[in-house]
C-alpha positions as CSV (number, residue, x, y, z in Angstrom):
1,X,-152.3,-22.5,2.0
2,X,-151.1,-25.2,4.7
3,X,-153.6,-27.9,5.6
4,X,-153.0,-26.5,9.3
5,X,-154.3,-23.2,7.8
6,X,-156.8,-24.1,6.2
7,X,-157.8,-26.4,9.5
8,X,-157.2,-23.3,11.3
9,X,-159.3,-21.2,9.5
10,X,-162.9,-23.8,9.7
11,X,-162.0,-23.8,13.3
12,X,-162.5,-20.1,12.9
13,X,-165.4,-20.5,10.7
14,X,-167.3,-23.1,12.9
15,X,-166.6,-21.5,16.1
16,X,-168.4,-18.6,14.4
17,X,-171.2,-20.5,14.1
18,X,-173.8,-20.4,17.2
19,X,-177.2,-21.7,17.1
20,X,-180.1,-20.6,19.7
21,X,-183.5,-22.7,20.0
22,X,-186.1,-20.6,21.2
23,X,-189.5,-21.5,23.0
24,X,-192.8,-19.5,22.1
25,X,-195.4,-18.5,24.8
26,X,-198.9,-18.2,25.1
27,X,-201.1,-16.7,22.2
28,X,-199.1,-17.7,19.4
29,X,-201.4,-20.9,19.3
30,X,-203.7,-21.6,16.4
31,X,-206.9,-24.1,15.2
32,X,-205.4,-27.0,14.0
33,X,-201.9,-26.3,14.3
34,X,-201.0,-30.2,15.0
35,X,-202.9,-31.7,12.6
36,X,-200.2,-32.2,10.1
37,X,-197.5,-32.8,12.4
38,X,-199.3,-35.7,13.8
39,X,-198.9,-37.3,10.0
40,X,-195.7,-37.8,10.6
41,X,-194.2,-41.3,12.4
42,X,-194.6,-41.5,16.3
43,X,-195.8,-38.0,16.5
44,X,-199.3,-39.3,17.1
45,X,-198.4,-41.6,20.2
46,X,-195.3,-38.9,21.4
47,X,-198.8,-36.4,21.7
48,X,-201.0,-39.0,23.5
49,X,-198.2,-39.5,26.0
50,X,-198.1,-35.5,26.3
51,X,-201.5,-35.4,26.8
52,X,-201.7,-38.1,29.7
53,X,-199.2,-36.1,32.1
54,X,-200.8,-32.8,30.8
55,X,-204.5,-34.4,32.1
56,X,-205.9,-32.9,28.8
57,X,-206.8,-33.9,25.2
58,X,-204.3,-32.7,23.0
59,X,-204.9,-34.4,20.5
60,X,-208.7,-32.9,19.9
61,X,-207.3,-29.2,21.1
62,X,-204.2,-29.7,18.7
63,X,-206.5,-30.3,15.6
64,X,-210.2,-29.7,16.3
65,X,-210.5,-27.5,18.8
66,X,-211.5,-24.0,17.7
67,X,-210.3,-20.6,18.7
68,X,-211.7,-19.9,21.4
69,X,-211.3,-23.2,23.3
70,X,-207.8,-23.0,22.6
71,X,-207.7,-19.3,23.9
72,X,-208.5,-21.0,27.3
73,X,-205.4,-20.3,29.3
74,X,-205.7,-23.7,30.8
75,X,-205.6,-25.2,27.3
76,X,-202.9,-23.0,25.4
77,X,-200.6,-23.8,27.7
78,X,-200.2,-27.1,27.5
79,X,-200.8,-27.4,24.0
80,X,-197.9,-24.6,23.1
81,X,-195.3,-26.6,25.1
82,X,-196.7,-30.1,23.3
83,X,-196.6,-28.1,20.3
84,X,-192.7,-27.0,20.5
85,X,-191.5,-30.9,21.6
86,X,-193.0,-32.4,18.9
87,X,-191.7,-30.2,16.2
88,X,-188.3,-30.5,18.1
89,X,-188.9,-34.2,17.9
90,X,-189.8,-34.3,14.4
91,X,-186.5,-32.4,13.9
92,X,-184.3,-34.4,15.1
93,X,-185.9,-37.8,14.6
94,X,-187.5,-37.9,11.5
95,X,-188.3,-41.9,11.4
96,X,-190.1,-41.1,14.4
97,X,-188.6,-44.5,16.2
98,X,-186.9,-43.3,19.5
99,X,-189.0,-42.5,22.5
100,X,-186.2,-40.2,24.1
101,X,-186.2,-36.3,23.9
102,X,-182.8,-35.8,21.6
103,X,-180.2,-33.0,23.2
104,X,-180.2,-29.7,21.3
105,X,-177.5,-29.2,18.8
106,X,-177.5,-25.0,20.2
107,X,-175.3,-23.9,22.9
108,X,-178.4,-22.7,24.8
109,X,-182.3,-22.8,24.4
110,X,-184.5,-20.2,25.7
111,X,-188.6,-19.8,26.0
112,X,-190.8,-17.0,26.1
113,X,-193.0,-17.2,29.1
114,X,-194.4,-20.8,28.9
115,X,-192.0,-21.6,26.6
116,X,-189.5,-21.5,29.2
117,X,-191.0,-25.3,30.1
118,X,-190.2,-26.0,26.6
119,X,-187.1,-25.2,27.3
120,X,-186.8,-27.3,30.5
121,X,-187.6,-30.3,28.9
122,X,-185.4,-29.9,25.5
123,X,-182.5,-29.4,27.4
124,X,-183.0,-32.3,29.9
125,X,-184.0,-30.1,33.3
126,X,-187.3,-31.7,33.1
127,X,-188.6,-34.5,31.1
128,X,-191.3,-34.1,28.9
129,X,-193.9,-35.8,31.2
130,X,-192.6,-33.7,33.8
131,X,-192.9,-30.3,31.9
132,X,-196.3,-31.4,30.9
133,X,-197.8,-32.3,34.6
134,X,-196.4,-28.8,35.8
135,X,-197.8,-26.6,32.9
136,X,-201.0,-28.4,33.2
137,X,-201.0,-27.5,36.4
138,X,-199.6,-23.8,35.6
139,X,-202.5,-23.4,33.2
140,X,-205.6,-23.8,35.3
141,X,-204.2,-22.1,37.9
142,X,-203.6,-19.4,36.0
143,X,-206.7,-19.5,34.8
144,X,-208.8,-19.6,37.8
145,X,-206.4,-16.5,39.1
146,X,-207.8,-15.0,35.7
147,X,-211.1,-15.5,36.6
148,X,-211.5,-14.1,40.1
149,X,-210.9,-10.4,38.7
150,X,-211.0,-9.4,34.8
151,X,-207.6,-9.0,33.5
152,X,-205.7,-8.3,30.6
153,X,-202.7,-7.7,28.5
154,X,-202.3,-5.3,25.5
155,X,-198.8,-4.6,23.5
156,X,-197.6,-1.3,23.6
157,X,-195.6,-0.9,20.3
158,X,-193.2,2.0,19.1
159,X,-193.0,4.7,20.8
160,X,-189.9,5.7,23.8
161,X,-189.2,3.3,26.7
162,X,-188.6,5.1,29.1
163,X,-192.0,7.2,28.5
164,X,-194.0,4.0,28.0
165,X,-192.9,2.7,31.1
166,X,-194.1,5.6,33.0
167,X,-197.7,5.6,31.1
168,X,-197.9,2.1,31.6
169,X,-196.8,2.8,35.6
170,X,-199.4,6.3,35.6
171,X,-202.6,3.6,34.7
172,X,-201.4,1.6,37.7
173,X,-200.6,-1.7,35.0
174,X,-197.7,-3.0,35.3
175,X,-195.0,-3.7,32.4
176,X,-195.3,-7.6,32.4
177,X,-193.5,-8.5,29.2
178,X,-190.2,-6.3,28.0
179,X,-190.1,-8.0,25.0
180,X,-187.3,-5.4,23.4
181,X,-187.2,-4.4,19.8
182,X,-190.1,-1.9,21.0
183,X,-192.5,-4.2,22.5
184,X,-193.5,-3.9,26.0
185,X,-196.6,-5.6,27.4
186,X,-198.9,-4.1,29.9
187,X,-200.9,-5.9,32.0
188,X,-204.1,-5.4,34.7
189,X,-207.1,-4.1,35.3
190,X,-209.4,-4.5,31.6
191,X,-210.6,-0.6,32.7
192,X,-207.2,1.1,33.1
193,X,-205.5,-0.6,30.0
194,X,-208.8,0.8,28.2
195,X,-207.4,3.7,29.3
196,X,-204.1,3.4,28.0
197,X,-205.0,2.6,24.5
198,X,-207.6,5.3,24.7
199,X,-204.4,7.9,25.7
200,X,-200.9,6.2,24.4
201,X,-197.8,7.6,24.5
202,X,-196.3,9.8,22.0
203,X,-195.5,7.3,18.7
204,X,-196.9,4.4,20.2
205,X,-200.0,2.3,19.2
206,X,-201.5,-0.1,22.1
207,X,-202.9,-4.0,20.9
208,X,-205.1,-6.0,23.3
209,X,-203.3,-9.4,23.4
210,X,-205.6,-12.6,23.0
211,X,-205.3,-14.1,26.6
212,X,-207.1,-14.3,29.2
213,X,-205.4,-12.8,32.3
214,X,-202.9,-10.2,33.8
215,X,-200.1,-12.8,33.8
216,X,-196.9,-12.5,35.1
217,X,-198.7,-9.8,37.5
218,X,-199.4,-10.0,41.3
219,X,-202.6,-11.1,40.2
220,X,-201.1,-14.4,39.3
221,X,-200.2,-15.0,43.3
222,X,-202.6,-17.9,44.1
223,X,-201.3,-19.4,40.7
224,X,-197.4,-19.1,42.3
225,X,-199.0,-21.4,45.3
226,X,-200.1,-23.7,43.2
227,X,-197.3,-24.2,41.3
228,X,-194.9,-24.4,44.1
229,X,-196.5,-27.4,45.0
230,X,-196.8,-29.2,42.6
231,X,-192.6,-28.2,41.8
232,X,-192.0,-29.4,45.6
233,X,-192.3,-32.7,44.1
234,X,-191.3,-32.8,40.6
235,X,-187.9,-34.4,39.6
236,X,-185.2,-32.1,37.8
237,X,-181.7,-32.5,36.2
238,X,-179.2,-30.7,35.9
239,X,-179.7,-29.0,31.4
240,X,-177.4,-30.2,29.2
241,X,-177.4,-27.0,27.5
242,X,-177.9,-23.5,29.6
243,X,-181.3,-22.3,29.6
244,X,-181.3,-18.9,29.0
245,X,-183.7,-17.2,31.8
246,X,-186.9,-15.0,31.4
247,X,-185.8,-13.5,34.3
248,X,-182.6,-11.4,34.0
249,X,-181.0,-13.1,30.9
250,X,-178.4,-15.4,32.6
251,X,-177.7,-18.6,31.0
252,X,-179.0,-21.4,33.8
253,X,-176.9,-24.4,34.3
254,X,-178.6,-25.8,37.8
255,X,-181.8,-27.5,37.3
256,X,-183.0,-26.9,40.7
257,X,-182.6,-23.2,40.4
258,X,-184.2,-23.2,37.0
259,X,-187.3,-25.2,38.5
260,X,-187.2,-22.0,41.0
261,X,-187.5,-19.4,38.2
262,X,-190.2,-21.1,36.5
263,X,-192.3,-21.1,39.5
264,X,-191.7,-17.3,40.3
265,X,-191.8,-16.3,36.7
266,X,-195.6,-16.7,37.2
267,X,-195.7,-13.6,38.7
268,X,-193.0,-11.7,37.5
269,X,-192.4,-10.0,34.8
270,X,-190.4,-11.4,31.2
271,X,-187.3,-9.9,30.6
272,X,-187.3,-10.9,26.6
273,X,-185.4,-7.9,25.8
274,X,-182.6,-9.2,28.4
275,X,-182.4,-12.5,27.0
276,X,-181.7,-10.8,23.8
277,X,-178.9,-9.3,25.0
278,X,-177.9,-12.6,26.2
279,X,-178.0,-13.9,22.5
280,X,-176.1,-11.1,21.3
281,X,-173.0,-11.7,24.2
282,X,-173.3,-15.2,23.1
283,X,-172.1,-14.3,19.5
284,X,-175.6,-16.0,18.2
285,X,-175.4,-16.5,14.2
286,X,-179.0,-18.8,13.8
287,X,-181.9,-18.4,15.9
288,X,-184.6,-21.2,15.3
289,X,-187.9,-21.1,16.6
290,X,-190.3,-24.0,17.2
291,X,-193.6,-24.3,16.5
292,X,-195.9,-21.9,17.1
293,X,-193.1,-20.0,15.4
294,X,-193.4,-16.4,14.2
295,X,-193.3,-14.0,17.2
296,X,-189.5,-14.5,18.4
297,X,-188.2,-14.7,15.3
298,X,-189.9,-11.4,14.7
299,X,-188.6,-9.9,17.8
300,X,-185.0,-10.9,16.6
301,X,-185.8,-9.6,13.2
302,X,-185.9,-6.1,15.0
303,X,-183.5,-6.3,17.9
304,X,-180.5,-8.3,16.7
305,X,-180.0,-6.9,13.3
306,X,-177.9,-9.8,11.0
307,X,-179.0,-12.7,13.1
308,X,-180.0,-15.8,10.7
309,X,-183.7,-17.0,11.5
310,X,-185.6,-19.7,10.9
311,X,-189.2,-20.6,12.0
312,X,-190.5,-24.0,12.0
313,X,-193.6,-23.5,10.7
314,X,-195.0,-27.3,9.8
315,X,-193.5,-30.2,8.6
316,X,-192.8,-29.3,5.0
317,X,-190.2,-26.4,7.0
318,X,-188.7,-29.2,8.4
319,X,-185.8,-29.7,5.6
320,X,-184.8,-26.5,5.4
321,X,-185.1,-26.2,9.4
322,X,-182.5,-29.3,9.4
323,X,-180.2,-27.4,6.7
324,X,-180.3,-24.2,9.2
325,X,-179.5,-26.3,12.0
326,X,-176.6,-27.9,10.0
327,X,-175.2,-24.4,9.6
328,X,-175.9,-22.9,12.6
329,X,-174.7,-25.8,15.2
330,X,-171.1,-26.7,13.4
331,X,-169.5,-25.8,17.0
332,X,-171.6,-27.8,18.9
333,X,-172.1,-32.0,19.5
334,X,-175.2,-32.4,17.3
335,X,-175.1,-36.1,17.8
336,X,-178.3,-37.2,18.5
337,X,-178.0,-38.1,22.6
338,X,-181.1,-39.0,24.2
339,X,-181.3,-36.7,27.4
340,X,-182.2,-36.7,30.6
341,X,-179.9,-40.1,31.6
342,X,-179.0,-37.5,34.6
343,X,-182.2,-37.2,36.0
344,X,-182.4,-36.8,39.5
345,X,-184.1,-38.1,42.4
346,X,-187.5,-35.9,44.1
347,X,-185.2,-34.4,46.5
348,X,-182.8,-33.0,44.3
349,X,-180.4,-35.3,44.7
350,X,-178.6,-37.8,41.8
């Protein structure tokens, strides 16, 4: 074979290769799931910063902090979105010695719910700081929104769409995650999703989720409020790698827009199951999860059948998390560039 050929063919080969980096949401976190991640060098300080913009103690809710203080909403939140920088950090800067947020060797990153601020800062739309003030905010809204009426969420598992859907529509819930891989997420009153687990639909067995609220719901409308402020003011780049949307699927490329969705995503429902399909179009190879890993990966386990995954559990993953990456990310510029060198000014401008 020619040496064009056989340059031809690894062209071929790499191109193939097409890496995802996907964002948990909320109760995925777990005690102590930063303690040995903060072992490692500059994770300690990279947290502290986190936990300055986020106005809350990280570091204790990260490592001491015990299940049900961590189950706050006001507390998850911020400390899933710390959670999934740092192990990003730790990913791409092992020595721990540079202060900037590394750009994503995927062609797009994605989150699930929260994790869509994650996202935001990995691929430059938002820094870290920035992501960190607005889910802190996020999260005690949310919260108080939570506790003006007694919410919930259960999982709806199995069972046929369409006539989960219309149970889920019949208790007057509402379908606030379609997670795909048959997962949908209802969402409202405690009482009527009592009611669905009590009656589910043919096939299907209904889990109540550990959170504290009817989110992405109308209920969340005061939280929308107070989000939009505090976005009104928040600086935001342009990603330097599409964000793929909880909203309809479509890969993001305008960090103003982006800063829009996450703001109305509060109240809206999560289109999992479209981003998916998203992944799919892309011609993903390697999804890799950050930490709190586990639920995406098994939603891809189900729904994109010969996908590569990888979950970042903890730092003795990290090696074989960097060997996936080194597979995965052939086709992209994995050089490690410090983002967010475009941000922009309040007002939207450069």
């Amino acid at each position: 074979m020619s040496p064009s050929e056989t340059d031809r063919q690894t062209l071929v080969r790499e191109a193939e290769r097409v890496l995802v980096i996907a964002c948990p949401g909320q109760g995925s976190q777990v005690p102590g799931l930063l303690s040995s991640w903060l072992e490692l060098p500059g994770m300690q300080a990279r947290l502290e910063s986190y936990a300055d913009a986020a106005g809350l103690d990280l570091l204790a809710h990260g490592t001491t902090s015990d299940a049900e203080t961590i189950r706050d909403t006001a507390v998850a939140q911020p400390l899933i979105v710390a959670s999934g920088l740092l192990s990003h950090a730790a990913l791409l800067d092992p020595d721990g010695t540079d202060d900037a947020l590394r750009v994503p060797p995927a062609v797009a990153v994605a989150g699930h719910s929260v994790g869509e601020f994650t996202a935001a800062a990995l691929a430059g739309a938002l820094t870290p700081a920035e992501a960190l003030s607005l889910v802190g905010v996020r999260g005690r809204a949310m919260a108080q929104a939570s506790a003006a009426h007694p919410t919930g969420m259960s999982a709806a598992l199995g069972g046929r769409p369409e006539e989960v859907l219309a149970a889920i529509e019949s208790h007057g819930l509402t379908p606030a995650n379609v997670n795909g891989a048959g997962q949908i997420v209802a969402a409202g009153d405690l009482e009527a999703l009592a009611a669905l687990a009590a009656e589910p639909p043919a096939r299907t067995r209904v889990v109540p989720l550990s959170v504290a609220g009817a989110f992405h719901t109308r209920w969340m409308a005061p939280a929308v409020d107070a989000l939009a402020q505090a976005a009104a003011t928040a600086a935001v780049a342009d990603p330097v790698v599409p964000i793929v949307s909880n909203r309809d699927g479509e890969p993001v490329t305008s960090g103003a827009e982006f800063l829009r969705r996450l703001v109305d995503q509060v109240s809206n429902p999560v289109r999992w199951d479209l981003c998916m399909e998203r992944f799919a179009a892309l011609g993903v190879t390697g999804i890799l999860e950050l930490v709190p890993s586990g639920t995406l990966v098994g939603l891809a386990k189900r729904g994109l059948k010969g996908v590569a995954l990888c979950a970042l559990t903890g730092p003795e993953s990290l090696d074989e998390a960097r060997a996936f990456v080194a597979e995965h990310a052939s086709a992209v510029d994995a050089s490690p560039q410090p983002v967010g060198a475009g941000v922009t000014a309040r007002d939207g401008r450069p």
